[in-house]
MARTORKOL-499993 format. One record per residue (C-alpha): residue number from 0; x, y, z. Coordinates in steps of 0.25 Angstrom, whole numbers, plus 5000, padded with zeros to 4 digits. Example, Ala and Ser with C-alpha at 12.3 -4.5 7.8 and 13.67 -1.06 7.14 Angstrom:
<sites>
{num:0 X:5049 Y:4982 Z:5031}
{num:1 X:5055 Y:4996 Z:5029}
</sites>
This chain:
<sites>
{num:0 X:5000 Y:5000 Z:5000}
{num:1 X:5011 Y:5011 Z:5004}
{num:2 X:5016 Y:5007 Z:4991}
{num:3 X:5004 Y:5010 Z:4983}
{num:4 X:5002 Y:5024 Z:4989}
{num:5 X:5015 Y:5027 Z:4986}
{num:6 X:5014 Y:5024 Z:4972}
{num:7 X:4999 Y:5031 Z:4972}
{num:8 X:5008 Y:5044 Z:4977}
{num:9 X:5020 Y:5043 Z:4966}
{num:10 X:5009 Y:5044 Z:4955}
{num:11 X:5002 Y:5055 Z:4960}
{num:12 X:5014 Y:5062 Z:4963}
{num:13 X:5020 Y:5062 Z:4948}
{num:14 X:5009 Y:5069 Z:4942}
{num:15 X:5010 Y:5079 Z:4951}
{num:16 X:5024 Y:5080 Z:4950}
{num:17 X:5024 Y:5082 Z:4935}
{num:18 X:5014 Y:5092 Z:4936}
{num:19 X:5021 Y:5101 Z:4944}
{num:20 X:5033 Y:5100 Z:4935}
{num:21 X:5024 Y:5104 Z:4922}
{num:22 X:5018 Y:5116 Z:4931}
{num:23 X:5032 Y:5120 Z:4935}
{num:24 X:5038 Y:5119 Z:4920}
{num:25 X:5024 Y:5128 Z:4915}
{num:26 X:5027 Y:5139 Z:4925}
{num:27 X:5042 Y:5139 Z:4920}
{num:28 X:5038 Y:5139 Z:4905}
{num:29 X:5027 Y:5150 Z:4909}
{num:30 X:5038 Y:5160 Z:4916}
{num:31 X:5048 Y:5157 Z:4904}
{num:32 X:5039 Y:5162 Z:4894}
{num:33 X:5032 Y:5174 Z:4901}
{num:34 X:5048 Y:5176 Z:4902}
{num:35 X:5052 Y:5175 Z:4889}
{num:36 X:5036 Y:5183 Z:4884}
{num:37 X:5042 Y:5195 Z:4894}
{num:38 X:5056 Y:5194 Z:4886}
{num:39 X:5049 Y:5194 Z:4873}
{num:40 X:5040 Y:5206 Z:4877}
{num:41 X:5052 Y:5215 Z:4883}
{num:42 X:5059 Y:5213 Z:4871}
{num:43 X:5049 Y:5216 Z:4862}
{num:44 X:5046 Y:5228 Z:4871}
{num:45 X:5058 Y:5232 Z:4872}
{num:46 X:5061 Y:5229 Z:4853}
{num:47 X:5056 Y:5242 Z:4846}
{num:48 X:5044 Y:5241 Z:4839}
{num:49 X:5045 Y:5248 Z:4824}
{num:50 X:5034 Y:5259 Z:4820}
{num:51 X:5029 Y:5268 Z:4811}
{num:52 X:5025 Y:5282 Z:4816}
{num:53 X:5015 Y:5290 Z:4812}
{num:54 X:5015 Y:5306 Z:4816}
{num:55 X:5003 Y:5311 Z:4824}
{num:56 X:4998 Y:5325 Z:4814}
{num:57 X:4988 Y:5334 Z:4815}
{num:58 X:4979 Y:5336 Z:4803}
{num:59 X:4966 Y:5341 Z:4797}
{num:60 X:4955 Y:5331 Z:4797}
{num:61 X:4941 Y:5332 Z:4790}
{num:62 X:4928 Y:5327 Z:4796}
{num:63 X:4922 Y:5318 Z:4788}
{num:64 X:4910 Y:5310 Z:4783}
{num:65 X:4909 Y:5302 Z:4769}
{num:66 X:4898 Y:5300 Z:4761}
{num:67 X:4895 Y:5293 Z:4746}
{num:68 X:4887 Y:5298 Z:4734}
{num:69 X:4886 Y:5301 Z:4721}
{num:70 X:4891 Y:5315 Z:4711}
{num:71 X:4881 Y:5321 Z:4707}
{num:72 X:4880 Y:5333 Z:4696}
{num:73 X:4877 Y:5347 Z:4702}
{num:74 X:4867 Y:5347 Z:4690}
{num:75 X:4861 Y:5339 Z:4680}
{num:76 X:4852 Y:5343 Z:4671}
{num:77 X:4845 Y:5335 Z:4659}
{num:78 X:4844 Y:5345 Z:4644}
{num:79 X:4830 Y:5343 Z:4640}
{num:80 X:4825 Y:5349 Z:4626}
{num:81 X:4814 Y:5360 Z:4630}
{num:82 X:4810 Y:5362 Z:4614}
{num:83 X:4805 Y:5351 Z:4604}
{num:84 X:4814 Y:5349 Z:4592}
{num:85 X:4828 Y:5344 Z:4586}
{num:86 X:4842 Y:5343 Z:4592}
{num:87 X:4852 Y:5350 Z:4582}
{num:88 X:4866 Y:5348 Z:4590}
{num:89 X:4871 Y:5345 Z:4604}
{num:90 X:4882 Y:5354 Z:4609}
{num:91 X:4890 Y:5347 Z:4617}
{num:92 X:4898 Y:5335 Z:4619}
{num:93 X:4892 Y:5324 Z:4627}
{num:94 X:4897 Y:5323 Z:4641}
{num:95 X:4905 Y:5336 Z:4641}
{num:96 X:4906 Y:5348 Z:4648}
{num:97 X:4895 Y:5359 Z:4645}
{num:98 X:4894 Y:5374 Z:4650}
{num:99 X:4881 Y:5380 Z:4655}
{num:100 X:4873 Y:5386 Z:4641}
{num:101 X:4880 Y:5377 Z:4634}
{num:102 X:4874 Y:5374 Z:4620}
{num:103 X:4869 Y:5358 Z:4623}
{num:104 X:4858 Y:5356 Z:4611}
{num:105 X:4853 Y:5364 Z:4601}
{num:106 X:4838 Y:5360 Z:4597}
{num:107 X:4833 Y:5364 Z:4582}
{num:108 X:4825 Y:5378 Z:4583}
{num:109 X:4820 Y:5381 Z:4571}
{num:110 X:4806 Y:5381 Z:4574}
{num:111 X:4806 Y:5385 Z:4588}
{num:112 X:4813 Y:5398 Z:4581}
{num:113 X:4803 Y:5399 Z:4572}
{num:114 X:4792 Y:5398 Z:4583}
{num:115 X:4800 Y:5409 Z:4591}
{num:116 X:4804 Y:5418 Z:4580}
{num:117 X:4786 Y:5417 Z:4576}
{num:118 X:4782 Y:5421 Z:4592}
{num:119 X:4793 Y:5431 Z:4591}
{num:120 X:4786 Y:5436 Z:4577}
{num:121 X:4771 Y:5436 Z:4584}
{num:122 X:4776 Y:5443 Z:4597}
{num:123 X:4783 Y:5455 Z:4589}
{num:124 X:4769 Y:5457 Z:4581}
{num:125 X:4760 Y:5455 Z:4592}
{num:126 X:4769 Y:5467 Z:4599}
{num:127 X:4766 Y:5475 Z:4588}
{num:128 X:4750 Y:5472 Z:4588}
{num:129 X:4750 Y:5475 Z:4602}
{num:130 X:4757 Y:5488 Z:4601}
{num:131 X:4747 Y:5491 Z:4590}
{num:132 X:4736 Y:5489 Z:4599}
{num:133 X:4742 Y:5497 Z:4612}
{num:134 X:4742 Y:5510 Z:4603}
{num:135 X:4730 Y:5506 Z:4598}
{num:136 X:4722 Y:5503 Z:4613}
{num:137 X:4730 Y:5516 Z:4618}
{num:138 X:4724 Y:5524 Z:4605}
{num:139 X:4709 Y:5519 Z:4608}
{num:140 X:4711 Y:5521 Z:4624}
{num:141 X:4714 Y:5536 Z:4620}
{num:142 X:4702 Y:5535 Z:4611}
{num:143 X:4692 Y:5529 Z:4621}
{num:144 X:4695 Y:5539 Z:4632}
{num:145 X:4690 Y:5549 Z:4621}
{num:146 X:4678 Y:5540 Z:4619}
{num:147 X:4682 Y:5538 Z:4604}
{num:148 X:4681 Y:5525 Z:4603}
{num:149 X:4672 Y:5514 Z:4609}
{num:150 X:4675 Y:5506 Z:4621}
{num:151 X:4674 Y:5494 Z:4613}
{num:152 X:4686 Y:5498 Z:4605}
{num:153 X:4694 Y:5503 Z:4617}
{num:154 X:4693 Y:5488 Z:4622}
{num:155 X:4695 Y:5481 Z:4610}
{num:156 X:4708 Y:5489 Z:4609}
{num:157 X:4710 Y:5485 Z:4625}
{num:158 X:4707 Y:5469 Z:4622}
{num:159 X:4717 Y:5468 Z:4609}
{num:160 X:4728 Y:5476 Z:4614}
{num:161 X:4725 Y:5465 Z:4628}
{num:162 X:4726 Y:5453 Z:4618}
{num:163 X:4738 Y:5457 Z:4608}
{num:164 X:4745 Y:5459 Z:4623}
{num:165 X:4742 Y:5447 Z:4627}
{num:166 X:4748 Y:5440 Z:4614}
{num:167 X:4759 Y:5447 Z:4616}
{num:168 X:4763 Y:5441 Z:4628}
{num:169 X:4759 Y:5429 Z:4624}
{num:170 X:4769 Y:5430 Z:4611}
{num:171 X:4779 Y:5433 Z:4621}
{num:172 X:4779 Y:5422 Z:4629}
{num:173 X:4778 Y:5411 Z:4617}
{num:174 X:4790 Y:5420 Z:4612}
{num:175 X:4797 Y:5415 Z:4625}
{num:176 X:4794 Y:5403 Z:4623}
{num:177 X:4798 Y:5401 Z:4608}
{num:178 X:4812 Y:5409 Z:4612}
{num:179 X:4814 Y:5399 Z:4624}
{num:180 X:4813 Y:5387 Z:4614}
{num:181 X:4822 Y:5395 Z:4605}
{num:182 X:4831 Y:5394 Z:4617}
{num:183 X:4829 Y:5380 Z:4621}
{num:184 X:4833 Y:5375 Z:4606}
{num:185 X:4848 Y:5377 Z:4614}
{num:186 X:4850 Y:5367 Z:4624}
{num:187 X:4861 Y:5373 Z:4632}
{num:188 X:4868 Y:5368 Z:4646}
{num:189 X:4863 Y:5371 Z:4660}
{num:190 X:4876 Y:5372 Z:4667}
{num:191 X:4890 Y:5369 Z:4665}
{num:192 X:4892 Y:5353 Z:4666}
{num:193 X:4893 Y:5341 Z:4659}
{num:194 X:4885 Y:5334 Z:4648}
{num:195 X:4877 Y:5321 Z:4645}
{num:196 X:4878 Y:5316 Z:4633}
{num:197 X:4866 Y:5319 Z:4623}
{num:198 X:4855 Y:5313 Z:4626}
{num:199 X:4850 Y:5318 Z:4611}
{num:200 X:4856 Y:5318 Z:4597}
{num:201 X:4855 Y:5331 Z:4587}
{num:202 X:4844 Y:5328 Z:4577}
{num:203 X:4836 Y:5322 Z:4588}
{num:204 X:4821 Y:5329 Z:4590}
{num:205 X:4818 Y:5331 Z:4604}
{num:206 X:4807 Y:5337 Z:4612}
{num:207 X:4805 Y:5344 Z:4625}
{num:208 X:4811 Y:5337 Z:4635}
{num:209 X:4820 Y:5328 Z:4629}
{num:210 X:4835 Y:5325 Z:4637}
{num:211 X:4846 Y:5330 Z:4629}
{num:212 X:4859 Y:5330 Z:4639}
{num:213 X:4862 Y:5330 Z:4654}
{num:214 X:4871 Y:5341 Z:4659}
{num:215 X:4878 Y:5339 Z:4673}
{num:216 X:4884 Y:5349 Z:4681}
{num:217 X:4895 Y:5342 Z:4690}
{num:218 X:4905 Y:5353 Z:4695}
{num:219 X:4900 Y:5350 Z:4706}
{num:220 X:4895 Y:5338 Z:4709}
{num:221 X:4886 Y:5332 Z:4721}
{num:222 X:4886 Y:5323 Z:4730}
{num:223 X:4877 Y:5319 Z:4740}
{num:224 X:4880 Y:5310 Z:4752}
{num:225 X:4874 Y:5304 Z:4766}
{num:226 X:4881 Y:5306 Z:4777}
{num:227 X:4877 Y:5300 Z:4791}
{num:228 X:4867 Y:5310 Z:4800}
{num:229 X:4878 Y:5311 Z:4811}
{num:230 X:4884 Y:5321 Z:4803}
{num:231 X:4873 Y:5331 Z:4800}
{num:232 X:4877 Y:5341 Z:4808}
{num:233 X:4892 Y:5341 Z:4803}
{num:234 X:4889 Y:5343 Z:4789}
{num:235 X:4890 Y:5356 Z:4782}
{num:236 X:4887 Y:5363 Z:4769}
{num:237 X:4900 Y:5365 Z:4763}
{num:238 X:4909 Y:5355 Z:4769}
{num:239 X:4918 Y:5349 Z:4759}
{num:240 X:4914 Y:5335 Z:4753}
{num:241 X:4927 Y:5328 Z:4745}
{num:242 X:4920 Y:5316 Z:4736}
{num:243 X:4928 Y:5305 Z:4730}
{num:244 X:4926 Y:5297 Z:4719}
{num:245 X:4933 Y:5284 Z:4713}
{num:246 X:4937 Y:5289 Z:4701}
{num:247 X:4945 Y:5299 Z:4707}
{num:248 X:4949 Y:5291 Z:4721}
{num:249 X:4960 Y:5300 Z:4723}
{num:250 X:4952 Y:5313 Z:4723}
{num:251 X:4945 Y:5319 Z:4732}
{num:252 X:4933 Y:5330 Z:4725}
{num:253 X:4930 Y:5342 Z:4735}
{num:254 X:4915 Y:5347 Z:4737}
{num:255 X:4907 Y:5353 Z:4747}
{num:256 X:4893 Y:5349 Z:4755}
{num:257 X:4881 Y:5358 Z:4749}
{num:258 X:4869 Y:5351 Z:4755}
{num:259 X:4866 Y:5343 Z:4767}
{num:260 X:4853 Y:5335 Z:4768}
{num:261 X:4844 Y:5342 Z:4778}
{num:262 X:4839 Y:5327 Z:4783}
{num:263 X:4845 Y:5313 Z:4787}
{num:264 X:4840 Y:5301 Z:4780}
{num:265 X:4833 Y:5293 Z:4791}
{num:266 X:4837 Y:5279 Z:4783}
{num:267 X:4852 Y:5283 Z:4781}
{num:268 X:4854 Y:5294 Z:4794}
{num:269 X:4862 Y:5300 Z:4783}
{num:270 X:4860 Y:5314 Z:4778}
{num:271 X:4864 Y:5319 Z:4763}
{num:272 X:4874 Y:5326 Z:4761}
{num:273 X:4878 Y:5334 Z:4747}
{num:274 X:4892 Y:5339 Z:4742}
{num:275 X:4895 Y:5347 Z:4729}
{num:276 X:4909 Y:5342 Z:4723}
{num:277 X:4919 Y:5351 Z:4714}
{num:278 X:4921 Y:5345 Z:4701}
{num:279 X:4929 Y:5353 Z:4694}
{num:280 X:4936 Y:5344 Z:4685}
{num:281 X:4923 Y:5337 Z:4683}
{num:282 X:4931 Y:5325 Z:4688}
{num:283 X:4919 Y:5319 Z:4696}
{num:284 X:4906 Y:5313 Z:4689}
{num:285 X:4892 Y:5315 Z:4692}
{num:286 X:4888 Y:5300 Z:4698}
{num:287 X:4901 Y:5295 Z:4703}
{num:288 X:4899 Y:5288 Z:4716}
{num:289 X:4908 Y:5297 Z:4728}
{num:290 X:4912 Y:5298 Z:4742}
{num:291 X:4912 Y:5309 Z:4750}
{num:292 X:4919 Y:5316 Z:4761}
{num:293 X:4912 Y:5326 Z:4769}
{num:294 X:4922 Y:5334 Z:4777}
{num:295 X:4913 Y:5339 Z:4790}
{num:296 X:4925 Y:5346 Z:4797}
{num:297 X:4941 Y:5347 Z:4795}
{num:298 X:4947 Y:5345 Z:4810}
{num:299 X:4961 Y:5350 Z:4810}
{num:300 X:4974 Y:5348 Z:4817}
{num:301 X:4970 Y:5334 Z:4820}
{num:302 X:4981 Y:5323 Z:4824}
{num:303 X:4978 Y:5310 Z:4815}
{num:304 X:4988 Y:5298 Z:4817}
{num:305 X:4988 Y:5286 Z:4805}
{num:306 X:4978 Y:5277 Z:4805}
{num:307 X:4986 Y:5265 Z:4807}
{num:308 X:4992 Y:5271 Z:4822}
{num:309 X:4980 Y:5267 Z:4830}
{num:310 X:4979 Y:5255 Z:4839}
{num:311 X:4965 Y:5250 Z:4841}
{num:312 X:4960 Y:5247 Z:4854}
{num:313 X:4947 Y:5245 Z:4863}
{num:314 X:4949 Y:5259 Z:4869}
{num:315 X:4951 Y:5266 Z:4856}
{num:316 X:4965 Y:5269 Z:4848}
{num:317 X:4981 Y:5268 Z:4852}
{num:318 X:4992 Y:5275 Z:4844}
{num:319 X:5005 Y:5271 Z:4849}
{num:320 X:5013 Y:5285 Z:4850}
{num:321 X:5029 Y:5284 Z:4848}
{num:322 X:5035 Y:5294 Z:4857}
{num:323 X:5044 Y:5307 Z:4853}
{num:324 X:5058 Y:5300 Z:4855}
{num:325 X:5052 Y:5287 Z:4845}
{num:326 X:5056 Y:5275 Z:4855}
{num:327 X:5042 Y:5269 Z:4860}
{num:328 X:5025 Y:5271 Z:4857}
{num:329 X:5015 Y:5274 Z:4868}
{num:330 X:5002 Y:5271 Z:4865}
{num:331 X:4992 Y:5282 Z:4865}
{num:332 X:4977 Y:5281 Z:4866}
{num:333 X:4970 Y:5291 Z:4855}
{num:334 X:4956 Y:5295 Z:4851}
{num:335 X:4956 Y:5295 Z:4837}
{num:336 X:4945 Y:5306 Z:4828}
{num:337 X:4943 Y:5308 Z:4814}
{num:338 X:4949 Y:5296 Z:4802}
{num:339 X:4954 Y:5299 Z:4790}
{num:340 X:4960 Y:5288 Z:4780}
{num:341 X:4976 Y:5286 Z:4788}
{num:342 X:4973 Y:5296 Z:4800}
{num:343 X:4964 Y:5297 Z:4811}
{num:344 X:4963 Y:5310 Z:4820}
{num:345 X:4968 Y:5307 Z:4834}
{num:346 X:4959 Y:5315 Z:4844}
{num:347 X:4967 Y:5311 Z:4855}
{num:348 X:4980 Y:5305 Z:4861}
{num:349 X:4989 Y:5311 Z:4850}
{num:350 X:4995 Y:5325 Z:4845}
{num:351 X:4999 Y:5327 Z:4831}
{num:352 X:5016 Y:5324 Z:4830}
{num:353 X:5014 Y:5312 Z:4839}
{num:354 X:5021 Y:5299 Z:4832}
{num:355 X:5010 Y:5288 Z:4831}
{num:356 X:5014 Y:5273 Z:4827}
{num:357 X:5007 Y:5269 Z:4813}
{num:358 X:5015 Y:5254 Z:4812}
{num:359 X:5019 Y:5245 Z:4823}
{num:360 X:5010 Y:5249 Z:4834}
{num:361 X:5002 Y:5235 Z:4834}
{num:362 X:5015 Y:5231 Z:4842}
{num:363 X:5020 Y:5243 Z:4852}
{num:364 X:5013 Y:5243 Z:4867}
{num:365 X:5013 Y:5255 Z:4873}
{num:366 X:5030 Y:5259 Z:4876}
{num:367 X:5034 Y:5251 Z:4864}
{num:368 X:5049 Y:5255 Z:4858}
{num:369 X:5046 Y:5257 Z:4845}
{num:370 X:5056 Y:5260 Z:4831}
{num:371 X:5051 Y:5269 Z:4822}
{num:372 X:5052 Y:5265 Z:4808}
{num:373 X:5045 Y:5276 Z:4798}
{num:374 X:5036 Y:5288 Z:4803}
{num:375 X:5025 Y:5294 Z:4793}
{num:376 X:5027 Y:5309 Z:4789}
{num:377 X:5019 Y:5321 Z:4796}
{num:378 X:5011 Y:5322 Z:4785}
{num:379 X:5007 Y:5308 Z:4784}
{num:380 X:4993 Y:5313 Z:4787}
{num:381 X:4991 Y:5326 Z:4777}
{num:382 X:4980 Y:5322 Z:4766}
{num:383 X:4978 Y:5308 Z:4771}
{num:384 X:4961 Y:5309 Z:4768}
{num:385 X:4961 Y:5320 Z:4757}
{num:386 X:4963 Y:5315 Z:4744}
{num:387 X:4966 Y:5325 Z:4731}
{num:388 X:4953 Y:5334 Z:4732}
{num:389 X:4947 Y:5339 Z:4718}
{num:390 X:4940 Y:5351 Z:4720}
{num:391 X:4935 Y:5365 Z:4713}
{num:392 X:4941 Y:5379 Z:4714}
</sites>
């Protein structure tokens, strides 16, 4: 018996044993790697860590808010024939440039001259006759109040002179008439633009009404935009609009806010804004599809840093800031404004000639060493959301 306890007490006692071994060799393997983790981290701390800077500068900014829509002509008006008869010649070339009077059409006016020149005839007689008839009525009114003729002659006088009076205005209006569809034989241009292509050919009969061409005036041009009801208050007559289009994605075309919808859509909350383009050099078409860039306010002497400086995090943003003598980068809690494509403005936590890191700052802490490899130039900022502006004047 003393035998088998023994026996039962060796087994039990290995296990045990080797479990305490394997525990002790854990904590030593545990405290030679938080050993060799703090080695590693003081030697990464203490290793420079390379960086691009970027200054801190102070520029203007402008307020903005974007909309889409279509150009639009100023005007556009449809040339309609206002007389009946046949189209002798066109005046101009199709989808060209025309000046306001402008000779467009000219529309046979042989008979309309006839009519005119025979009102003209009948009104010239008719002022005769009734020049005939006042001296003849002021003879027998002189007459009468002599009692020398009878009363009935004195109103027959009276209700002729009346009637040929009568004519006479009568002629004078049909003489209007006759010398406006004189006139309207011309077809002539509205306004300065552009041209259609003609609608009909020369030899063509046409009749009141008919469409001959499609002027368009397009310097300026029209847009009109929605822009979210938030800004209502903010948007002023005047304010200048720069419009781009993709034939010309590297311009920018300058315009000016003319109208603003008194009421917001209640499906959108939007409300319409409209915007009268310069297009001098007729560069912009009347249909093109465009976005627009309503500058509300310009703010000034605003510190912007890179876009690719801040840090996101659950407070807000970090820039890591490299001091005057360029040996380490403290981080900086900042309150960031107004974005523009490559800037933000920095509300808070920076002042313009600060040097902020653009590269490398996904690996510094706060006290970092760092080496400087390149810095932007001071004027890295300057233009960075105004593209070439085409404008009148």
């Amino acid at each position: 018996m003393p035998s088998e306890k023994k026996s039962m007490i060796s087994r039990l006692i290995t296990p045990i044993l080797l479990l305490v071994m394997i525990l002790i060799i854990t904590v030593i393997i545990a405290r030679r790697g938080d050993e060799a983790k703090e080695n590693n981290d003081q030697q990464r701390a203490a290793r420079p860590i390379s960086v691009e800077l970027a200054p801190v500068v102070a520029t203007t900014l402008q307020d903005t808010v974007f909309g889409v829509g279509t150009l639009d002509p100023m005007q556009t008006v449809q040339i309609k024939t206002e007389v009946n008869g046949k189209i002798m010649a066109a005046n101009f070339e199709e989808g060209g440039f025309v000046e306001k009077n402008q000779v467009l059409f000219e529309i046979e006016d042989e008979k309309i001259t006839k009519h005119y020149e025979a009102r003209k005839a009948a009104l010239e007689s008719a002022r005769i006759r009734l020049e005939n008839l006042r001296r003849n009525y002021e003879r027998i009114s002189t007459l009468r109040e002599r009692n020398l003729v009878s009363e009935d002659q004195f109103d027959n006088a009276k209700t002729e002179l009346e009637a040929v009076t009568s004519d006479l205005q009568r002629l004078e209006v049909e003489l209007s008439l006759a010398e406006r569809e004189v006139r309207d034989t011309i077809v002539r241009a509205p306004f300065d633009g552009y041209i259609s292509r003609q609608l009909v050919d020369p030899g063509t009969f046409v009749t009141v009404g008919t469409p001959l061409a499609v002027v368009y005036e397009i310097d300026p041009l029209q847009i009109s935009f929605f822009i979210a009801e938030r800004y209502a208050g903010r948007v002023e007559r005047g304010q200048d609009v720069f419009v781009h289009i993709a034939s010309y994605p590297e311009k920018s075309f300058k315009g000016n806010v003319d109208f603003i919808s008194p009421v917001i859509d209640q499906g959108t909350r939007k409300f319409r804004v409209r915007a009268n383009i310069d297009n001098p050099e007729n560069m912009l078409m009347p249909g093109a599809f465009a976005s627009a860039r309503l500058v509300m306010a310009l703010r000034e002497d605003r510190p912007v840093v890179p876009e690719e400086s801040l840090v996101t995090t659950r407070e807000g943003y970090i820039v890591y800031v490299v001091d005057p003598g360029g040996d380490t980068a403290s981080m900086r809690s900042v309150k960031t404004g107004l974005r523009e494509p490559g800037r933000v403005e920095i509300m808070e936590g920076l002042s313009a000639g600060e040097q902020v890191v653009v590269y490398g700052h996904m690996q510094l802490d706060d006290g970092s060493p760092v080496n400087i490899v390149s810095t932007w130039e001071k004027d890295w900022a300057a233009d960075s959301v105004n593209m070439p502006m085409v404008q009148g004047g």
